[in-house]
C-alpha positions as CSV (number, residue, x, y, z in Angstrom):
1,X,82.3,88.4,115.0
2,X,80.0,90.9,112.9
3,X,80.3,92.3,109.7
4,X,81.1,96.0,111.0
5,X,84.1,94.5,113.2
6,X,85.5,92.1,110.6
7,X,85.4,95.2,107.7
8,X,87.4,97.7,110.4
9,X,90.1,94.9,110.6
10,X,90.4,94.7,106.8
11,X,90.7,98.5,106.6
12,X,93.2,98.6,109.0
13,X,95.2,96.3,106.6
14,X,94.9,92.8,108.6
15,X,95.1,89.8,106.1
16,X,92.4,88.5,104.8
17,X,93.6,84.8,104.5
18,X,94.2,82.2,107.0
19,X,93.4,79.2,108.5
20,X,90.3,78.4,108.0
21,X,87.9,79.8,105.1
22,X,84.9,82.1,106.7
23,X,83.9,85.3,105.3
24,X,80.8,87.5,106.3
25,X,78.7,89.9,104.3
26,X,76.8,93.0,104.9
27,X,73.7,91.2,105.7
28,X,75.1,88.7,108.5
29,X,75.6,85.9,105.8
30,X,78.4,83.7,106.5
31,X,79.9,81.8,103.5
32,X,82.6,79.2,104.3
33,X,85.0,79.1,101.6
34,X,87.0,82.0,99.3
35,X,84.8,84.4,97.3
36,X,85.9,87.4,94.9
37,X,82.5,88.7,96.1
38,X,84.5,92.8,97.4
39,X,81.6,92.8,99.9
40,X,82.5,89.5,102.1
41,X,85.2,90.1,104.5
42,X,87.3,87.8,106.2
43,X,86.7,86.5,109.8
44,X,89.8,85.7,111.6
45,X,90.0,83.2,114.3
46,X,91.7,83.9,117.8
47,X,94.7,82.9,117.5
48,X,95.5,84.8,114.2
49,X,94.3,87.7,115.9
50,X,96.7,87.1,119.2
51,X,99.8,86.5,116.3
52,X,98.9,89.4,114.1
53,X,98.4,91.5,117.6
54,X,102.7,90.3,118.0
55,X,104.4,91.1,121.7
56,X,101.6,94.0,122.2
57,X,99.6,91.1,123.4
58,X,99.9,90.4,127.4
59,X,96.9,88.1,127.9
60,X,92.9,87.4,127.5
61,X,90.8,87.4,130.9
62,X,87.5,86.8,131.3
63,X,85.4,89.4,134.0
64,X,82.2,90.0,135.5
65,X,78.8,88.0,133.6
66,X,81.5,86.5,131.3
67,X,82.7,89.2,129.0
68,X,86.1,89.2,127.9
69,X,88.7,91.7,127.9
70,X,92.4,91.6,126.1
71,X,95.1,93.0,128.0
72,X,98.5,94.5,126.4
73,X,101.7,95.7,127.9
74,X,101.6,99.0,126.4
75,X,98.5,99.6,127.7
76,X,95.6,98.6,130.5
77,X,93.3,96.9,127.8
78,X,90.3,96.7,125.8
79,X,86.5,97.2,126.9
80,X,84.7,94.0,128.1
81,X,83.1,92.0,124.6
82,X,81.2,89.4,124.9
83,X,83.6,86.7,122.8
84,X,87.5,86.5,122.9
85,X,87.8,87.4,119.4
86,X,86.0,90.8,119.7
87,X,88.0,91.6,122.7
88,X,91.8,90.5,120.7
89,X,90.3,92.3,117.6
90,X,89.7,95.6,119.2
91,X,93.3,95.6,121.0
92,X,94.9,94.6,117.6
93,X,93.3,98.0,116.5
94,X,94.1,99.8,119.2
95,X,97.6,98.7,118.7
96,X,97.6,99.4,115.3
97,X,96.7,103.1,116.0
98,X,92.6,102.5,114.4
């Protein structure tokens, strides 16, 4: 996941703790452990992003030259991303109205 995705899940108010410790900054940098640093962002994994997405999540499916699209009942589903965890991070902000 990139910076730009992981900040538009923190300003859409998804935690920014959770299993594992991996935070990104504006430059790419990936730092593995908690930092007070207000640039660094969280990275969730998949499955916090399926748990926060709650019963708007239907199901993950991967399409044509192996992107990824998430699917919800509420609606037909994200664009194709080239990992699982951009596709389940886009529908959690299309369910959460971002």
């Amino acid at each position: 996941m990139n910076y730009d995705l992981a900040k538009k899940l923190k300003e859409a108010g998804l935690e920014q703790d959770g299993e594992q410790e991996l935070y990104i900054f504006p430059d790419g940098r990936q730092q593995d452990y908690y930092t007070t640093d207000h640039e660094a962002v969280y990275v969730p994994t998949l499955s916090e992003l399926i748990e926060a997405c709650e019963d708007g999540f239907w199901s993950l499916e991967r399409g044509v030259g192996n992107k990824w699209v998430a699917l919800s009942k509420h609606m037909y589903g994200t664009p194709f991303f080239d990992s699982a965890t951009e596709a389940v991070a886009n529908l959690w902000l299309v369910l959460n109205n971002h």
